[in-house]
C-alpha positions in Angstrom: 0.0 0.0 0.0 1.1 3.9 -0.3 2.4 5.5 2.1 -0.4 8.1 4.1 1.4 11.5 4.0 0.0 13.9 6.9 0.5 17.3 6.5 -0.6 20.6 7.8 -2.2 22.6 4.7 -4.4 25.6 4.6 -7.7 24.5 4.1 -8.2 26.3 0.7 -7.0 23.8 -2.0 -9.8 22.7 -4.5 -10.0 19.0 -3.1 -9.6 20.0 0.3 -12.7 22.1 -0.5 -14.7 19.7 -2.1 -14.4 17.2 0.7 -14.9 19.8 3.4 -18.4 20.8 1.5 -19.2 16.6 1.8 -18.4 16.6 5.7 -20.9 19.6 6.0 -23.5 18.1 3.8 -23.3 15.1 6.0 -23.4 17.0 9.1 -25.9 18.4 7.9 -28.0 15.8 6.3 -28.0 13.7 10.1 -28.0 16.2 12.2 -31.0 18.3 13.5 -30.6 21.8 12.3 -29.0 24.0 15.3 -26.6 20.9 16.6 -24.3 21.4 13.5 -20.8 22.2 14.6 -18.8 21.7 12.0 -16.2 24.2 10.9 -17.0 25.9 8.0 -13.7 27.2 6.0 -13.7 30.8 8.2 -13.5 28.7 11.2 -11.0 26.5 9.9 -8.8 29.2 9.0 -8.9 31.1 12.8 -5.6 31.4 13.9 -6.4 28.7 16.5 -7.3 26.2 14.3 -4.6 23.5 12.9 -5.3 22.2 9.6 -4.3 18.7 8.5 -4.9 16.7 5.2 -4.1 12.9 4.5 -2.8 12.3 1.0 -2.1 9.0 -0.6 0.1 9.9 -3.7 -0.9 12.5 -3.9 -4.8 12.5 -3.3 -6.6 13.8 -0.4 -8.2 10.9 1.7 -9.1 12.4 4.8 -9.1 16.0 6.8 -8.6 17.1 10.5 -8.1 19.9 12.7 -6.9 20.5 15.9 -8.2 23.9 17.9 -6.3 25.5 20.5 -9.1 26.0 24.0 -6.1 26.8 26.5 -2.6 26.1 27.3 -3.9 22.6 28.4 -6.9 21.7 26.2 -7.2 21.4 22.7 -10.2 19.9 20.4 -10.2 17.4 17.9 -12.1 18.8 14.8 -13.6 18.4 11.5 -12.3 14.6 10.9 -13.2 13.5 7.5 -12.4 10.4 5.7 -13.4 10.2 2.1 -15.9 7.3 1.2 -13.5 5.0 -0.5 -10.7 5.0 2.0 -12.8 4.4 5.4 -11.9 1.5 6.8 -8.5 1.6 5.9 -7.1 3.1 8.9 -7.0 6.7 7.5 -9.3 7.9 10.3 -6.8 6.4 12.9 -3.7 7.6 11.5 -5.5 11.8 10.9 -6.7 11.4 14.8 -3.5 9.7 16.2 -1.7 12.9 14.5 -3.6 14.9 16.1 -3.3 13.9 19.7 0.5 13.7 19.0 0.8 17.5 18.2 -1.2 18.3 20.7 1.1 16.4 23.5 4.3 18.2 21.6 2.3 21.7 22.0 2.0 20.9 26.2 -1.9 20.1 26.2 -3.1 17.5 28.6 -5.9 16.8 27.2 -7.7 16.7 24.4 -12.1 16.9 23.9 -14.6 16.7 20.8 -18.0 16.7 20.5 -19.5 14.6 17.8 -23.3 13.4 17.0 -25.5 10.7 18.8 -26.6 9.3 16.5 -26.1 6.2 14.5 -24.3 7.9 11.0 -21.6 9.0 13.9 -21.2 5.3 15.4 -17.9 4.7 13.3 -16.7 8.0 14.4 -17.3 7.1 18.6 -15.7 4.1 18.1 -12.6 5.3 16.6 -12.6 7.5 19.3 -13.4 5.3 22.0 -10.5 2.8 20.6 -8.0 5.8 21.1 -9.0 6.6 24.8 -11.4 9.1 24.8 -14.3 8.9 27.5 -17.7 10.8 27.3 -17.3 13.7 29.8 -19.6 17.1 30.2 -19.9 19.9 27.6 -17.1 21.9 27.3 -16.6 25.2 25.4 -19.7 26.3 24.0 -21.3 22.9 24.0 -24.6 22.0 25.7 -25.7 18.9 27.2 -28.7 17.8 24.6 -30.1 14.5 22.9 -27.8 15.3 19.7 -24.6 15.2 20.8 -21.8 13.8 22.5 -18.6 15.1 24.3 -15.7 12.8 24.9 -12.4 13.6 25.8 -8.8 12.1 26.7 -5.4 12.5 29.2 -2.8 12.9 26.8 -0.6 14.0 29.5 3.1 12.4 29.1 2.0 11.0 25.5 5.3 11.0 23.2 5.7 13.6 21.2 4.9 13.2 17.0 7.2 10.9 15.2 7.6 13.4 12.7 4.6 11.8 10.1 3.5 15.7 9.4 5.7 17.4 6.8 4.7 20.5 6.4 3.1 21.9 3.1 
């Protein structure tokens, strides 16, 4: 198989665009309107926000983010996998990234939210198989039937064995 290549990008590039647009859809399509909270491409381009794509010679597979809460807690968004790569550990490999820059950065933990219901199943149990534990809202996030918050220690967690190269 090809290598995965994980890099930080700015959101912007035509595929990255086109797959961000089919993560909203979705979000949008199984979620009840007003429990959306997805980043659009304004959000993903806050100064907070990390951006991370998964290529495969070449071709985007999958998208991630990691936001910046405080000098301890960071949050795992806007995790995408393309249709015809899930399943293949591209999901995995975006996330596992993630929680490794965040431990090189000094967080000590890192949260999402994601949805409840069953379209997001995959999704929970990635997460679950990394860790993460459902915990109270955090941030801006409210206790309700449509979502989830989960979160994990990532204190003393190695740092990043240098997968990201940096577009």
């Amino acid at each position: 198989m090809d290598p995965l290549v994980i890099s930080i990008e700015a959101p912007t590039a035509d595929d990255v665009r086109v797959l961000l647009d089919h993560h909203l859809s979705f979000a949008n399509e199984v979620t009840p309107a007003g429990h959306v909270h997805a980043l659009d491409l304004d959000g993903l381009g806050d100064a907070s926000v990390t951006f991370f794509t998964a290529r495969i010679r070449g071709g985007l597979v999958g998208v991630g983010a990691l936001r910046y809460l405080d000098h301890s807690h960071a949050e795992l968004k806007s995790m995408h996998t393309s249709t015809d790569h899930r399943g293949r550990g591209v999901g995995r490999a975006i996330a596992e990234q993630l929680l490794e820059t965040a431990a090189d950065r000094g967080h000590d933990r890192v949260s999402l939210e994601t949805g409840t219901m069953d379209a997001f199943g995959p999704a929970r149990a990635l997460y679950a198989s990394l860790g993460f534990e459902e915990c109270p809202p955090f941030g801006d996030y409210t206790r309700n039937p449509h979502s989830v918050c989960m979160t994990v220690s990532i204190r003393g967690r190695r740092p990043p064995r240098g997968a990201v190269r940096r577009a």
